[in-house]
N, C-alpha and C positions, 0 to 999 in steps of 0.2 A: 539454476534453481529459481522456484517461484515463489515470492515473497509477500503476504497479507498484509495492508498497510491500511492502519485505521486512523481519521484526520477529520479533523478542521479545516472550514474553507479559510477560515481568516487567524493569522497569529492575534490581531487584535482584541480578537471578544475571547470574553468567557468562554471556556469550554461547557457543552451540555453536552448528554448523553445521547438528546434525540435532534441533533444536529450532528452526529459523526457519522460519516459517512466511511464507503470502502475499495481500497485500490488494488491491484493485484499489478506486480514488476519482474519482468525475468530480469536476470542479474547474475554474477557471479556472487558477489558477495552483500552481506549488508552495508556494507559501508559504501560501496557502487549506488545502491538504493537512496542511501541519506544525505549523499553528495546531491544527486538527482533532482530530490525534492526540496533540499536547501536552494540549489540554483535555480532551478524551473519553473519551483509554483511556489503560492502564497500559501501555502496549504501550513497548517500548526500539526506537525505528525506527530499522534499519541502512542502508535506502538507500530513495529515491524516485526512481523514472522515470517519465519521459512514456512512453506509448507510443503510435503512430502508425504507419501503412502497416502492411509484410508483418506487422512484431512484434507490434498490436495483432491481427492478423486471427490469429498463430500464438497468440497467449495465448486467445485467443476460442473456442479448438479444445478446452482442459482443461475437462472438465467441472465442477470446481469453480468457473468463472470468473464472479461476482456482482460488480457494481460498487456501489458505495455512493455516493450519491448526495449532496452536498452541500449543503443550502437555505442562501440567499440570504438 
């Protein structure tokens, strides 16, 4: 499954709304997802979603859209 991940580069500052940026992670689960970014990045995540059907196909359309792939 493919997971929308909306974050902060830094846990330190303040959140804004026009400093969040957006990550995209295959995974099994979310919680494989927020291990992930607990360990790997500095990143402050403010939300995780699945995405699936019309929403994955509409994310799939932004040219930025790279998924990260998770090893087992």
């Amino acid at each position: 499954m493919i997971f929308k991940v909306t974050y902060q580069n830094s846990r330190q500052e303040v959140p804004r709304r026009e400093s969040t940026h957006t990550m995209y992670i295959q995974a099994e689960t979310k919680r494989e997802v927020r291990a992930y970014l607990e360990e790997e990045t500095p990143y402050l995540v403010e939300f995780i979603q699945p995405l699936e059907g019309a929403h994955l196909e509409y994310e799939q359309q932004n040219p930025d859209f790279k998924v990260v792939e998770l090893s087992n």
